[in-house]
Structures are given as structure tokens and as C-alpha cells.
N, C-alpha and C positions, 0 to 999 in steps of 0.2 A: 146566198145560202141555198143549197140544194134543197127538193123539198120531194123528197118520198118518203115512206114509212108514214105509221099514221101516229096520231099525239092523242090519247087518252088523259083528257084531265078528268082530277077528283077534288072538289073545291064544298068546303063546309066551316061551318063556325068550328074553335076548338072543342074538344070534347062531343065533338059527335061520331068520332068511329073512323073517320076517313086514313087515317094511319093506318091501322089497326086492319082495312080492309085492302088497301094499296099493298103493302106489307103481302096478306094473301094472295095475292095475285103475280105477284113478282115471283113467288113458290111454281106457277103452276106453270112447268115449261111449254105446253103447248101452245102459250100465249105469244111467245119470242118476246116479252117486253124487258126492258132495262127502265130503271131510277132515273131521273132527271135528279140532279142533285142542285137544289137552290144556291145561289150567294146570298149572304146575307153579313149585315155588318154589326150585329147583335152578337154578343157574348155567349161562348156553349154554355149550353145547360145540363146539369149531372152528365151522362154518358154517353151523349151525344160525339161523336167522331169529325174532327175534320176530315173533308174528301169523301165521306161516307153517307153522314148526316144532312150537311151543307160545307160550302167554302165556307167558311169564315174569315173574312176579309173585313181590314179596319174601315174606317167610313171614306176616308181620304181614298182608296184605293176604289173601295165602290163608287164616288164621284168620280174618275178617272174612267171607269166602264162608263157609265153613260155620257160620259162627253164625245167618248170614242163611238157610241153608239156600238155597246158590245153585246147590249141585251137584248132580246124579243121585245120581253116584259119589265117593269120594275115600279116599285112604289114603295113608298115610305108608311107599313101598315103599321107601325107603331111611334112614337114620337123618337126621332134618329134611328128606329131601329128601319132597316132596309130592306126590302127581297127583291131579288128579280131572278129572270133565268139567262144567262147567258147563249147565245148562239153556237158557240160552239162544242155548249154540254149536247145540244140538241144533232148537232150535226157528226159527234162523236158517236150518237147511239144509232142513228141513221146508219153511219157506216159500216158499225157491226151487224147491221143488215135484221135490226131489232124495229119494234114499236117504242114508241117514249110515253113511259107514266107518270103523270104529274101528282106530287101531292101538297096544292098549292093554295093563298089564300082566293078567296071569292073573285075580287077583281086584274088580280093576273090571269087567273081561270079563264075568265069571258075575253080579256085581253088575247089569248091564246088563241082564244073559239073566233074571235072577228078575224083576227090578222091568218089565218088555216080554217074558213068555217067549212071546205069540204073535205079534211083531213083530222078532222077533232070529231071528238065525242066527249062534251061536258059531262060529267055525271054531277050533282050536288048531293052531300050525305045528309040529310036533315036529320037531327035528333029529335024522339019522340016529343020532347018539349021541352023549353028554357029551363024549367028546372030540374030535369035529366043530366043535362047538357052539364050545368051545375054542379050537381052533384057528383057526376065523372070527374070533374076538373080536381074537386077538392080530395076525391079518393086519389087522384094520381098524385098528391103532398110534392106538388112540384113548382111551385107558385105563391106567392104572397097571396092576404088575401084583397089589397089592392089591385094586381094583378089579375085576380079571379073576376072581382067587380069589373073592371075594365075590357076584359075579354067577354064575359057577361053581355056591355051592353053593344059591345061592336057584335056580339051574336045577333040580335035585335036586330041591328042595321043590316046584316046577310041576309037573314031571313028572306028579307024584299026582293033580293035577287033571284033566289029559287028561280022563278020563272023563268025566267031568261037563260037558262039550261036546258041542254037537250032532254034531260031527267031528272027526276027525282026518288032519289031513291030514299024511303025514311028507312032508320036503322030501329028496330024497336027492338029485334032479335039479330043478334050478329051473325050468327049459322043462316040464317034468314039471307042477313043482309049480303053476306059473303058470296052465297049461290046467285041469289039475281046480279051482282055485279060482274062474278063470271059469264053468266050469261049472256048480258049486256056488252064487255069487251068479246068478247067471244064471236056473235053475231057482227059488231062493228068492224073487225081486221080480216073477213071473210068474201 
């Protein structure tokens, strides 16, 4: 795997913004960055696009990547449910002579930042607090609420990671949030 361009991940519990800020960044061409677009062996959810969203690939076929040793990263962050990034989503966006932006869970993130640590710039989005975080999830009506609970306490368990990022960035205002993370990649790909 060749290895230029640099790799901006953005890794945070759900419902803390980090879409919603990745998303902004991709808008702002003088960034050159392109999507890394996950695999993942979970079912779409409402309008989520294959090829756009994530691969969605069955489980059988994502065990056949990692046997082949097709991915960077990969971990099973939910019970059968999958994610990793394949190599040559990475080496695809390389070649368009882009930056690659991750919007990925916590420990692919750091996964990423060990195996490229002079080529990454972790960001982590922290929500102003658990029950923010919360409260996002269940306006977004896109989740059970077992679902919620569960996302809920693996937030808990992210939390401890923070550190172990180059940044942190808390979201308490998203126009807030949105400018320091320009900044942030902005500074980094210079």
C-alpha cells in the first residue's frame, strides 16, 4: 500500500456531531479531502446508500476480507454487526491525489492513528455530556430504544479514550464546532 496523502480521522460516541461535522468538511474544497466509505456487514438504515454511506456487505463476505487481510482496520463494534476500512478505499482516494476522511468508530480511529501515526490527525468529537449525547440520539427517531441504551453505555466506554487523540474537540455549539475542525484539518494538510 502506497502511503501519501494524509488520513484525517474523526472518531466519537454516536450522537455527538461527528457526521454532521465530517459532512462539513467534505463541502469545503480547499481541503482536497474525499470520504472513506466503511464496510460494514450491518443492515442499511432509513437512507443510507450503498457505495455512498458504507459497502454493505453480508457477514460471509466480510469474513473473506479479513482472511485475505483486506482491511487496515476492522472490528466487530456491535454484536455480528462489523466495520472496517478496506485498503483500497484508502489507496483509491490517494490516488485521486485527495486527503482521506474518516468518520469512524473510536477504536478503528486510534487503529488508523498507530498503523500512520505521522500521517493521521485523530480528532475525537466529545459531546457536551451523556445526556446531550442522549438526547441527540432519540430526536434523530432512528433507533430502538434498546438500541439507544446500548449505544448509550458503549458512549461511557469511548469517553476513556479521548485521550489517546491528538484532539479533542467538545461539540457544545456546532458553528463553534465546525470552525475549530476546519482549522484543525486545515493546519494538519499544510
Amino acid at each position: 500500500m502506497k502511503k501519501d496523502g494524509k488520513l484525517i480521522v474523526f472518531s466519537a460516541p454516536s450522537g455527538s456531531g461527528k457526521t454532521t461535522i465530517v459532512h462539513h468538511l467534505l463541502l469545503q474544497a480547499a481541503l482536497n479531502l474525499d470520504f472513506s466509505i466503511s464496510a460494514t456487514s450491518r443492515e442499511k438504515r432509513g437512507t443510507e446508500i450503498h457505495e455512498k454511506d458504507y459497502y454493505f456487505i453480508s457477514l460471509k463476505e466480510f469474513q473473506k476480507h479479513v482472511e485475505k487481510d483486506d482491511f487496515i482496520e476492522w472490528e466487530e463494534v456491535y454484536t455480528n454487526n462489523f466495520y472496517g476500512t478496506l485498503k483500497n478505499e484508502v489507496e483509491r482516494i490517494w490516488e485521486l491525489g485527495k486527503h482521506v476522511i474518516f468518520d469512524i468508530d473510536v477504536v478503528g480511529g486510534l487503529s488508523i492513528k498507530n498503523k500512520f501515526p505521522e500521517q493521521t490527525l485523530a480528532i475525537f468529537v466529545q459531546p457536551p455530556s451523556i445526556e446531550e449525547m442522549e438526547r441527540r440520539l432519540r430526536n434523530r427517531q432512528t433507533d430502538s430504544e434498546e438500541k439507544i441504551k446500548e449505544r448509550v453505555a458503549k458512549a461511557e466506554k469511548e469517553l476513556k479514550y479521548a485521550k489517546d487523540f491528538d484532539v479533542i474537540l467538545i461539540n457544545n455549539d456546532l458553528d463553534t464546532a465546525k470552525k475549530e475542525a476546519y482549522g484543525l484539518v486545515d493546519n494538519f494538510i499544510k
